[in-house]
Kinemage of the C-alpha trace (Angstrom):
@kinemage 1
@onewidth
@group {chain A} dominant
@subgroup {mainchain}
@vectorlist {calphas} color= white
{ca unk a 1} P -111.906 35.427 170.424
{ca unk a 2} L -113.255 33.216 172.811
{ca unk a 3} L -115.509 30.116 171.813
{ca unk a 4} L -119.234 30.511 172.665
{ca unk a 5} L -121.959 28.190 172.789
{ca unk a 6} L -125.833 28.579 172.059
{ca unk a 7} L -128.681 26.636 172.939
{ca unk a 8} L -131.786 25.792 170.407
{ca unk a 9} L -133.944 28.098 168.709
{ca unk a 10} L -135.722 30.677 171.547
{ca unk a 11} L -139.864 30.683 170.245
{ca unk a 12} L -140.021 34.279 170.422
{ca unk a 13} L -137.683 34.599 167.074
{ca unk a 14} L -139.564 31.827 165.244
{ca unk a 15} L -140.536 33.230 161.726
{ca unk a 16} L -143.982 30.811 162.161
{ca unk a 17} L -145.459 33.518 163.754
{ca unk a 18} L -147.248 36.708 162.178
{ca unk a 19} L -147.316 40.338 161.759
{ca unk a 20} L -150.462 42.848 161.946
{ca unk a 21} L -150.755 46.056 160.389
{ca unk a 22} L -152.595 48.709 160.536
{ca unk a 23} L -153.602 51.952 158.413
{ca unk a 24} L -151.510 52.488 155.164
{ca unk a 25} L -148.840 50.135 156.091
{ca unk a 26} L -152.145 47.197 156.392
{ca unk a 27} L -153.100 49.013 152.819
{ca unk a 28} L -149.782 48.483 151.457
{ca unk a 29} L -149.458 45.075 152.836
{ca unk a 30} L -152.425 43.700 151.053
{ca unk a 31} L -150.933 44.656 147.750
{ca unk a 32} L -147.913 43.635 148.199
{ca unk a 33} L -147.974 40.159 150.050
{ca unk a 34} L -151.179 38.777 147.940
{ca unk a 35} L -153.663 37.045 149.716
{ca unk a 36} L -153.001 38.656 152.911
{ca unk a 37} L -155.542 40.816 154.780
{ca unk a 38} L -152.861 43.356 156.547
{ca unk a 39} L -153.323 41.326 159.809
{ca unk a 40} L -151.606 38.492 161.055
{ca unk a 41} L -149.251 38.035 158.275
{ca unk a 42} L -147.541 34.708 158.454
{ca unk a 43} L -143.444 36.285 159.199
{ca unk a 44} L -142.251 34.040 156.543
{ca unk a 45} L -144.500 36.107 153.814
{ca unk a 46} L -143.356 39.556 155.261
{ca unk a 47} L -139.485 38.520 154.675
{ca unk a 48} L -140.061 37.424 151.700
{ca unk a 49} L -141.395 40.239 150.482
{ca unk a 50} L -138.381 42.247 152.163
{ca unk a 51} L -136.192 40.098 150.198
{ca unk a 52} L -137.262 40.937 146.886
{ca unk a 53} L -136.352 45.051 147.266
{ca unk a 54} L -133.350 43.523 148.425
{ca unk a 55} L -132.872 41.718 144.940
{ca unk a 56} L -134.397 44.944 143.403
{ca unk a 57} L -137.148 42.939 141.916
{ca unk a 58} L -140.582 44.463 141.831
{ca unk a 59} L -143.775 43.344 144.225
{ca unk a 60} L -145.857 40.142 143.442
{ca unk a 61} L -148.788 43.584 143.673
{ca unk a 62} L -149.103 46.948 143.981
{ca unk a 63} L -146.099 49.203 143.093
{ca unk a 64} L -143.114 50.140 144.045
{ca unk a 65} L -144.133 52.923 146.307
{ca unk a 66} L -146.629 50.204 147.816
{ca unk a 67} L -143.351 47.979 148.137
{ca unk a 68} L -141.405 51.173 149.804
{ca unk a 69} L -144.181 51.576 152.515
{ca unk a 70} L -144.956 47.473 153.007
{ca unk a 71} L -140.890 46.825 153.704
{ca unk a 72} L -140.471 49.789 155.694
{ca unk a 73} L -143.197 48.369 158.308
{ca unk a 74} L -142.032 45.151 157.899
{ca unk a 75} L -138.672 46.539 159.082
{ca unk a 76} L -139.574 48.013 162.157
{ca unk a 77} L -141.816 45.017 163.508
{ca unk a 78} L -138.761 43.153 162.516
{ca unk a 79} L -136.426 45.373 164.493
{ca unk a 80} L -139.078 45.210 167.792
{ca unk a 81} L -138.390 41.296 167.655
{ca unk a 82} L -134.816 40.616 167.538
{ca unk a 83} L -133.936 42.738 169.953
{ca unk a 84} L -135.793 41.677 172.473
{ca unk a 85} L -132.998 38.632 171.782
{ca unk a 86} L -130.301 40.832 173.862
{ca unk a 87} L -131.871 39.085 176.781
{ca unk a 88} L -131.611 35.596 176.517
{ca unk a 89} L -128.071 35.916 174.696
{ca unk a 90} L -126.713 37.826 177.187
{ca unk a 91} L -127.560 34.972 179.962
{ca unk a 92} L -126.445 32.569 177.556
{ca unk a 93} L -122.648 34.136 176.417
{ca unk a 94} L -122.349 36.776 178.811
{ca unk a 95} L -122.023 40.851 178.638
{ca unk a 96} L -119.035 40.518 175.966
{ca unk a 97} L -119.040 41.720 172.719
{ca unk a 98} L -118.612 38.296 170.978
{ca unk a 99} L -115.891 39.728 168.668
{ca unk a 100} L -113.779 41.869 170.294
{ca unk a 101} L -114.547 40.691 173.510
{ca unk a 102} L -114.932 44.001 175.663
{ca unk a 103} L -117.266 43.368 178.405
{ca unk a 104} L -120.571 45.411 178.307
{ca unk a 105} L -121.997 46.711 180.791
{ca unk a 106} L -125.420 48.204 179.123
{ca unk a 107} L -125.859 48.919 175.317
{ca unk a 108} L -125.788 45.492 174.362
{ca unk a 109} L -126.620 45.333 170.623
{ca unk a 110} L -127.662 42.199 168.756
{ca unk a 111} L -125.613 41.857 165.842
{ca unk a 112} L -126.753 39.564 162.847
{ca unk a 113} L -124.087 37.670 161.210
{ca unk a 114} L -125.009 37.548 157.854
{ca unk a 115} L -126.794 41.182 157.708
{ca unk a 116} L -130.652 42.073 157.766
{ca unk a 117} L -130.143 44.320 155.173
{ca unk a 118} L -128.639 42.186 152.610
{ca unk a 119} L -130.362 38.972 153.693
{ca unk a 120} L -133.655 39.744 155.454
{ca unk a 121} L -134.896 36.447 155.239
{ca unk a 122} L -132.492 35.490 158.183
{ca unk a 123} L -133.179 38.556 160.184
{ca unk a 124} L -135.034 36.599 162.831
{ca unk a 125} L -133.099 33.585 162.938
{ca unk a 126} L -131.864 32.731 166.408
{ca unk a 127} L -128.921 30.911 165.249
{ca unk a 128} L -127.904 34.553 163.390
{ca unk a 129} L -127.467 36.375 166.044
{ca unk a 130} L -124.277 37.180 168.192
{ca unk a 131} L -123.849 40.203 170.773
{ca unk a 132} L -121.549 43.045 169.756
{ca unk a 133} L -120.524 46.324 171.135
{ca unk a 134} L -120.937 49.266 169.173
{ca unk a 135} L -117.843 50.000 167.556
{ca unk a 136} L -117.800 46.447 166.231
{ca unk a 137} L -121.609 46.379 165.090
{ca unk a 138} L -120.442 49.855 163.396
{ca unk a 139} L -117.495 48.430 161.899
{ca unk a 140} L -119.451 45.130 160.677
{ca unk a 141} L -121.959 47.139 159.368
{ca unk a 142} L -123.730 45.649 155.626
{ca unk a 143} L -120.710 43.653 154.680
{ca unk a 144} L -120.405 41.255 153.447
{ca unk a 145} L -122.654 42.524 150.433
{ca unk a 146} L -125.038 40.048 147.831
{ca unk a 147} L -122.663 40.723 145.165
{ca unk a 148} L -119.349 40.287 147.091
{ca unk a 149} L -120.484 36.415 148.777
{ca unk a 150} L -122.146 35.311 144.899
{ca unk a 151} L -118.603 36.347 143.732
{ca unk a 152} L -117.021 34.117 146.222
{ca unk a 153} L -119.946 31.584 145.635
{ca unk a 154} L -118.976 32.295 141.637
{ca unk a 155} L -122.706 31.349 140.934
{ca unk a 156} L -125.559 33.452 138.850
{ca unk a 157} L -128.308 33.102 141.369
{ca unk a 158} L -127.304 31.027 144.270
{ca unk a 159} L -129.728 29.916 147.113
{ca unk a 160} L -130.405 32.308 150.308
{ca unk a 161} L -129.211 29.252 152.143
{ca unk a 162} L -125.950 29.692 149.727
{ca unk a 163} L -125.556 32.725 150.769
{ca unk a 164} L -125.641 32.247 154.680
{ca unk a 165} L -123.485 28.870 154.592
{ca unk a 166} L -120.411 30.594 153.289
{ca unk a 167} L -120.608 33.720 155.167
{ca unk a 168} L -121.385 31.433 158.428
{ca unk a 169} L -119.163 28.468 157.677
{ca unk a 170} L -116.524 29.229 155.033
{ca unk a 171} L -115.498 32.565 154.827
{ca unk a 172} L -114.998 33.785 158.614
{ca unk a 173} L -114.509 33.222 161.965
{ca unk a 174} L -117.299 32.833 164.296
{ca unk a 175} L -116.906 32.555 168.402
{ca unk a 176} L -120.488 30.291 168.535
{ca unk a 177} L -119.094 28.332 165.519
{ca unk a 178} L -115.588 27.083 166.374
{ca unk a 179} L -114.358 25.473 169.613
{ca unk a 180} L -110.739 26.875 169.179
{ca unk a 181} L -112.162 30.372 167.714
{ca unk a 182} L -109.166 31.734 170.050
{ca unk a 183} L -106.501 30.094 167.390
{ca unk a 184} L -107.749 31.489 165.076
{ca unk a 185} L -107.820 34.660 165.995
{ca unk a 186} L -104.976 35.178 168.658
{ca unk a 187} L -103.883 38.593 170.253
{ca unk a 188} L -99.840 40.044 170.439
{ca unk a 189} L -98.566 42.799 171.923
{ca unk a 190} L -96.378 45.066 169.383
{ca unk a 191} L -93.886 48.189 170.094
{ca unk a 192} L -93.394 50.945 168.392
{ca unk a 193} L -89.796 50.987 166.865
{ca unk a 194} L -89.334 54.350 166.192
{ca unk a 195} L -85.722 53.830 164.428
{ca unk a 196} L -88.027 52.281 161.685
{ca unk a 197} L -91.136 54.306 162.178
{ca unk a 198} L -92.947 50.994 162.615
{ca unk a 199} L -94.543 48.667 164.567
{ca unk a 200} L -92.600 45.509 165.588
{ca unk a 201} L -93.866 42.234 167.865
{ca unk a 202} L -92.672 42.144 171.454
{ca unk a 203} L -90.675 38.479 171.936
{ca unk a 204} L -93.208 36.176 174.093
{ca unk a 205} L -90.179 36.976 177.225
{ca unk a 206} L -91.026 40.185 177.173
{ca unk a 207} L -94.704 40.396 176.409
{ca unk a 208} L -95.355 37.985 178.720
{ca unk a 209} L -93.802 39.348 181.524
{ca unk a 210} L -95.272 39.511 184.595
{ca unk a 211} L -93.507 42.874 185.754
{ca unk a 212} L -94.655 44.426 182.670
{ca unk a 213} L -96.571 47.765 183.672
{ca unk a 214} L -98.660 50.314 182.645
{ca unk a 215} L -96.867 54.101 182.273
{ca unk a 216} L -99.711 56.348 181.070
{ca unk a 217} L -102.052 56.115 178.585
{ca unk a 218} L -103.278 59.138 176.371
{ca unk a 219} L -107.374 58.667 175.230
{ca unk a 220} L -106.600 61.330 172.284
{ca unk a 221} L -104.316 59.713 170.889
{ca unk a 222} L -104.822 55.901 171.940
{ca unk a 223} L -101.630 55.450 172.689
{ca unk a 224} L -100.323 53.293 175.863
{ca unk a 225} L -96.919 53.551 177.141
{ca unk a 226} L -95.565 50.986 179.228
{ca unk a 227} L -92.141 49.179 180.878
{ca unk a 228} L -91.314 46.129 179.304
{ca unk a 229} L -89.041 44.312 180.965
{ca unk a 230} L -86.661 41.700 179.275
{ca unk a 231} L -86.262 39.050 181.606
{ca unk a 232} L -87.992 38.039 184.867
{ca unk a 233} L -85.070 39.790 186.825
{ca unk a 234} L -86.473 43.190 185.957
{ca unk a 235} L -82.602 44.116 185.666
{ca unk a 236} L -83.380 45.464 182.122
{ca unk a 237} L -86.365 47.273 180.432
{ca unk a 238} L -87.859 49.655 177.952
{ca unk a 239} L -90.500 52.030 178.125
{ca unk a 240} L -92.040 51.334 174.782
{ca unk a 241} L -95.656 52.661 173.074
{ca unk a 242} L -97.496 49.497 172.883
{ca unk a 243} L -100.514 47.870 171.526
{ca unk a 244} L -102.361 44.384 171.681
{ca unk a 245} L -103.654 43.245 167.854
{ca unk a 246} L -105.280 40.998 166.872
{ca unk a 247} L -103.936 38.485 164.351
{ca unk a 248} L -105.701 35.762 161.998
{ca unk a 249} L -104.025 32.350 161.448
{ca unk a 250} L -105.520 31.682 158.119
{ca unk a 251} L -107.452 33.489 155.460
{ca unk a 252} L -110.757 33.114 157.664
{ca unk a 253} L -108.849 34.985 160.933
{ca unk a 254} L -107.669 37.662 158.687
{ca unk a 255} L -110.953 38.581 156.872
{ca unk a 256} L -112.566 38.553 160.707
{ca unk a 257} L -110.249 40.892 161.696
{ca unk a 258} L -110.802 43.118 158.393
{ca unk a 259} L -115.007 42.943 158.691
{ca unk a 260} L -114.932 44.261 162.479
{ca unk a 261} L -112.118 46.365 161.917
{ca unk a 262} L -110.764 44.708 164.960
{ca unk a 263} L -107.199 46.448 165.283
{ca unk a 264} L -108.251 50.242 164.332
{ca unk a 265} L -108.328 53.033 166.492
{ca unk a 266} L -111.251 54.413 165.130
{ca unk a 267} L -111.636 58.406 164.783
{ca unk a 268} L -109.528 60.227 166.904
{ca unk a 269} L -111.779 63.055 167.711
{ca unk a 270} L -114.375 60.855 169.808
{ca unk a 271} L -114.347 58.150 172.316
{ca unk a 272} L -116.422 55.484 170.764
{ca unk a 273} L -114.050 52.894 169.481
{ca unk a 274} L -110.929 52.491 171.830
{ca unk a 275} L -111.179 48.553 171.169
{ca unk a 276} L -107.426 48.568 170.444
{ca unk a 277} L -106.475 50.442 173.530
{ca unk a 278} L -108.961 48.470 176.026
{ca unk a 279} L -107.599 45.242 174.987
{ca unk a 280} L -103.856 46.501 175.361
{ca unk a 281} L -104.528 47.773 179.156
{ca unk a 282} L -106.366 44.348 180.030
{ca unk a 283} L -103.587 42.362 178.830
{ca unk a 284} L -101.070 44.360 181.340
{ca unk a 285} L -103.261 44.672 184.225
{ca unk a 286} L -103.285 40.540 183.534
């Protein structure tokens, strides 16, 4: 994982801004965020009210199916904002998935760290969002859940703040948050050993052999075969299946590489995730 940096906040994602709308959604607005008209509803007032169906507490108004119809609205102006925030990301870190690093050339998708879903009130934050591919955005999905972070937090009702400071600083690895993110989360190349039915790490000689090349590679099953050779006088090889994983130095590393999914081949019946197999042929064609 490569470090990233951000600038400041971009205007367009500031939450000091408002939301109009209009017909039953305007209706169901009123009711539920008191006080306001249905137009230009201050941002702040719209997550808010997001925020407690996410708790599963009722409206400040209206009911529940008033609540159902107000968050749903709120969702998709919410959803028109951030990501117009593919833009200035991509100039800023580049068409790479931020976690797995595969480069993108369209269907960049902007991924929120600690998720809408679970905490809407950061849903617009700029400082929340990273660029992901789909396979990792897939992978990433809700988690980590309300409940799972208070358990971690071990508090009754901790702050929203709580909630995003130890998904954001304590609990994983993030490329726009650590300068060495790449120690963290380092890549090896592993053989298959089929005496022990296993896979086995290649010694640094061999994987980082410059002769090392690529034999075939099979989509269906995402499997690469390649020559490794054991010393740089190419006297003596093996044609092994290979793969390049991704491994966490600490407890942060390893629950990075479990919330993206990072080093699974995804389902062999389609082509959408071959993050595994991407990464392996990069690091021979290096």
């Amino acid at each position: 994982m490569r470090p990233i940096k951000k600038r400041g906040n971009h205007p367009p994602y500031s939450t000091t801004k408002t939301f109009s709308f209009m017909g039953a959604a305007a209706a169901a607005i009123k009711k539920v965020v008191p006080g306001s008209s249905g137009t230009n509803v201050p941002i702040a007032d719209c997550l808010d009210a997001w925020l407690l169906q996410v708790k599963g507490q009722n409206p400040k108004g209206g009911t529940l199916a008033d609540q159902t119809t107000a968050v749903k609205a709120i969702q998709s102006h919410v959803g028109n904002m951030y990501k117009q925030a593919s833009v200035p990301l991509t100039q800023e870190l580049g068409a790479f998935c931020s976690f797995c690093e595969t480069p993108l050339s369209s269907l960049l998708e902007v991924e929120h760290c600690a998720p809408k879903s679970e905490y809407p009130i950061f849903s617009l934050d700029w400082e929340n969002f990273l660029l992901s591919c789909s396979p990792c955005n897939i992978s990433k999905g809700s988690i980590p859940s309300r409940t799972i972070v208070q358990g971690w937090l071990g508090k009754t009702s901790p702050t929203e703040a709580e909630f995003y400071d130890e998904i954001r600083k304590n609990r994983y690895v993030w490329a726009d948050r650590e300068s060495h993110a790449y120690r963290w989360l380092p890549v090896k190349m592993e053989y298959y050993d089929s005496n022990s039915g296993s896979w086995q790490v290649l010694q640094k000689n061999q994987a980082y052999n410059l002769h090392n090349i690529e034999l075939s590679r099979d989509i269906a099953k995402r499997e690469v075969k390649a020559r490794i050779y054991d010393d740089p006088t190419q006297k003596t090889y093996h044609d092994y299946l290979v793969r390049v994983v991704a491994s966490g130095t600490s407890s942060r590393g390893t629950e990075m590489v479990k919330l993206c999914k990072l080093n699974e081949a995804g389902k062999l019946t389609s082509t959408h995730d071959r993050r595994v197999m991407n990464r392996t042929l990069a690091w021979l064609r290096c």
